[in-house]
C-alpha positions as CSV (number, residue, x, y, z in Angstrom):
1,X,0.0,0.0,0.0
2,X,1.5,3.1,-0.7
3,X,0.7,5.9,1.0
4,X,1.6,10.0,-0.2
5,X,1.5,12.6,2.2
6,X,1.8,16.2,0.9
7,X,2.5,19.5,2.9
8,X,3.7,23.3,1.9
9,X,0.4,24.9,1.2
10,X,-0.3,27.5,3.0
11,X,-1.9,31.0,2.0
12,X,0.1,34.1,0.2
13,X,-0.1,36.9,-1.9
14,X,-0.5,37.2,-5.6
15,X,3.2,37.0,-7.1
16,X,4.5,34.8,-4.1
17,X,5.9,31.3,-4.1
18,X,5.6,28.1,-2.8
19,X,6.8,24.6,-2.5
20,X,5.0,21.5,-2.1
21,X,6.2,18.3,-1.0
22,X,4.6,15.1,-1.5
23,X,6.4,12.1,0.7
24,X,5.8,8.2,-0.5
25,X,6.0,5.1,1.6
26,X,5.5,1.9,0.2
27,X,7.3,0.5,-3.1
28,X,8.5,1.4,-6.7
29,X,8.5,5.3,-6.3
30,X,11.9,5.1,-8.3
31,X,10.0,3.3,-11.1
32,X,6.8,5.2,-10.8
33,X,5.4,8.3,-12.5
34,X,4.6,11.3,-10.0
35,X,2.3,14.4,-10.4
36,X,0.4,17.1,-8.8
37,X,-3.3,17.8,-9.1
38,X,-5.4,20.6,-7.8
39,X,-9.4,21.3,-7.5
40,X,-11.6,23.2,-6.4
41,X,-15.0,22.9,-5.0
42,X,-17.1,22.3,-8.4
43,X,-14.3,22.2,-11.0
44,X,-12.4,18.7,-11.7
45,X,-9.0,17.9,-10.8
46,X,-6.9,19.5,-12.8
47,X,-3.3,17.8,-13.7
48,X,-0.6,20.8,-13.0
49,X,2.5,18.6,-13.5
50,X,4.3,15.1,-13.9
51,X,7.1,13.8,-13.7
52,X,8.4,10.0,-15.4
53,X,11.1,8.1,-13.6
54,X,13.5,9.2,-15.9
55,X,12.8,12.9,-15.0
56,X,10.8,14.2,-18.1
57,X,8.3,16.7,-17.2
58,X,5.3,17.7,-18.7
59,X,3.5,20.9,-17.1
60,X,-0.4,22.3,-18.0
61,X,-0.1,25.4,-19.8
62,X,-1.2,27.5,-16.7
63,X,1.7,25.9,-15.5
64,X,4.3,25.8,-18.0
65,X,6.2,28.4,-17.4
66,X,5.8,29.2,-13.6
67,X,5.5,25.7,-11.8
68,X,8.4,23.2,-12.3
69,X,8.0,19.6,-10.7
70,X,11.2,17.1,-9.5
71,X,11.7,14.2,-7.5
72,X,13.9,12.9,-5.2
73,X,14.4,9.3,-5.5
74,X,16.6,8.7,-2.6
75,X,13.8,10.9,-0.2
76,X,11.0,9.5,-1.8
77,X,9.2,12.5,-2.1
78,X,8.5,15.2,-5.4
79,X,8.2,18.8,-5.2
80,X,6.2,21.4,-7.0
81,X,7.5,24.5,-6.8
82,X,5.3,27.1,-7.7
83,X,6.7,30.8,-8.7
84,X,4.6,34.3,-9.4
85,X,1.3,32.6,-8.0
86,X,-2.0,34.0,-9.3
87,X,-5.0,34.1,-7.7
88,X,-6.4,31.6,-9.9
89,X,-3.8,29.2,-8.6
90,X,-6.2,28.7,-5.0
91,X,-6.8,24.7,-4.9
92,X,-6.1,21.8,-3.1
93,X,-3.1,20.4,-4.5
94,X,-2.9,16.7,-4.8
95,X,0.0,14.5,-5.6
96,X,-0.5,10.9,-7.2
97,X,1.5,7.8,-8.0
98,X,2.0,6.0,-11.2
99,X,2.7,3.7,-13.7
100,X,3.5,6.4,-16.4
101,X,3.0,9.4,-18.3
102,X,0.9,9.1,-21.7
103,X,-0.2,11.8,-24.2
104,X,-2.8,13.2,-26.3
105,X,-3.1,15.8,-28.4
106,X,-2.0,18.9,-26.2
107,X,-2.3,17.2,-23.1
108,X,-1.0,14.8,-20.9
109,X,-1.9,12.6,-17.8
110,X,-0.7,10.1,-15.5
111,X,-1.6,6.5,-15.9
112,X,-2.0,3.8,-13.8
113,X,-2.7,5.6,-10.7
114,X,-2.0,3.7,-7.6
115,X,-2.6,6.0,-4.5
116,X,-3.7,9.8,-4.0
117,X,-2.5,12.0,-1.2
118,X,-5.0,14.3,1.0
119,X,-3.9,16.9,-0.3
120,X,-2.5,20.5,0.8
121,X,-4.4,24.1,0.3
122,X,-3.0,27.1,-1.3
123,X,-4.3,30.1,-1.4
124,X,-3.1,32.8,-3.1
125,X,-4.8,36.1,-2.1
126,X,-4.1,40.0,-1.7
């Protein structure tokens, strides 16, 4: 069973950063695909960013150029780091285990997942 624990949210103003952390127990995170997912009340989950064992990212476009995801094998755990938050970035942020990465089109999403996290709010707010 693997289990993800993720912590870092927290609430700050527009332009701000943060980092989440996402911590694994269990097997295979060195083989697995990783990635962070927000929502908010009404909306689905949203995929913000995964990462393949061998370090490719792929990022949403809200993302892409403010948000990078990594991992650290040996900790277990994979990081979001968020720069220049907007507003619009308010969620619960959700990190996910799995088997891979696959695309479509302009998008991309994690396959095979095996176990969700809690999650952790942000907030981003004047």
């Amino acid at each position: 069973q693997v289990q993800l624990a993720e912590s870092g949210g927290g609430l700050v103003q527009p332009g701000e950063s943060l980092r989440l952390s996402c911590a694994a127990s269990g097997s295979a995170f060195a083989t697995s695909a990783m990635g962070w997912f927000r929502q908010t009340p009404g909306n689905q989950r949203e995929t913000v960013a995964t990462i393949t064992r061998h370090n490719t990212t792929y990022y949403a476009v809200s993302a892409k150029s403010r948000f990078t995801i990594t991992r650290d094998n040996n900790k277990r755990t994979v990081y979001l780091h968020m720069n220049s938050l907007k507003p619009e970035d308010t969620a619960v942020y959700s990190c996910a285990q799995g088997t891979g990465v696959g695309c479509e089109g302009p998008g991309c999403f994690m396959a095979g997942i095996q176990s969700w996290g809690h999650g952790t709010p942000v907030t981003v707010s004047s």
